[in-house]
C-alpha positions in Angstrom: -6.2 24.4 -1.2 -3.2 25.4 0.7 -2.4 24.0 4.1 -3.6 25.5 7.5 -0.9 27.2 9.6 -0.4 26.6 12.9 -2.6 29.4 14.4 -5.1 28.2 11.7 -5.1 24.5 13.6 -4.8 26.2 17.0 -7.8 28.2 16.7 -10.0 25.1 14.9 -9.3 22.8 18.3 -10.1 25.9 20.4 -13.2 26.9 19.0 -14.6 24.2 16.9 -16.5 20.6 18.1 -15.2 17.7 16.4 -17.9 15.4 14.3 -17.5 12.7 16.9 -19.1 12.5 20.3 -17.2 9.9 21.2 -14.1 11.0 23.9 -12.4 7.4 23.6 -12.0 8.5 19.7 -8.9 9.7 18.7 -9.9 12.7 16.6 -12.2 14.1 19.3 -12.2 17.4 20.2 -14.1 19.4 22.3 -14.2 23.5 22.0 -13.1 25.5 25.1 -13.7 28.9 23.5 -16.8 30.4 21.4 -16.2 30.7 17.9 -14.7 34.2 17.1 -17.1 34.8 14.3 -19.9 34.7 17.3 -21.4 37.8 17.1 -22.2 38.6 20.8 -19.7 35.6 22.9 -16.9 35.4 20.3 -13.7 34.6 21.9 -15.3 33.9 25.2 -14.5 30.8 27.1 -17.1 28.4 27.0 -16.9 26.7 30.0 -16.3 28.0 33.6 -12.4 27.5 34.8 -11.0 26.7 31.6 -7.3 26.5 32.4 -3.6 26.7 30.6 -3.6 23.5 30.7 -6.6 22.7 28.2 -5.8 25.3 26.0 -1.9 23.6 25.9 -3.8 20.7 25.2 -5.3 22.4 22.0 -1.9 23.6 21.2 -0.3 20.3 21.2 -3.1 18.4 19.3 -2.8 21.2 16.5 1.0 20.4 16.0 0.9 16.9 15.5 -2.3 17.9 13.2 0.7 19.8 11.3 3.7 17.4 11.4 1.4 14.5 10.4 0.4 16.9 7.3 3.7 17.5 6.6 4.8 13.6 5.9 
């Protein structure tokens, strides 16, 4: 299995619901954008007055996802 690229990580924490409900959990993640594969709301954002600053939040959490795979 090869290792995801940044945009691959990017796209997972912007679209995709971690397992864990739990917001005090360190590997929770919460999608601000539908899922791309969405037939009819793909891309759209899911809640109203998502701003830069959550999607920088996404981007952030998918580098350290990368450096930490890199060690």
């Amino acid at each position: 299995m090869s290792k995801p690229t940044l945009r691959e990580l990017f796209i997972k924490y912007l679209t995709q619901d971690s397992a864990t409900k739990d917001a005090r959990r360190k590997d929770f993640n919460i999608a601000i954008f539908i899922n791309p594969s969405d037939k009819h709301f793909g891309g759209h954002q899911v809640f109203n007055g998502t701003d830069l600053d959550m999607v920088m939040e996404k981007f952030d959490k998918a580098v350290k996802e990368l450096r930490q795979q890199e060690r």
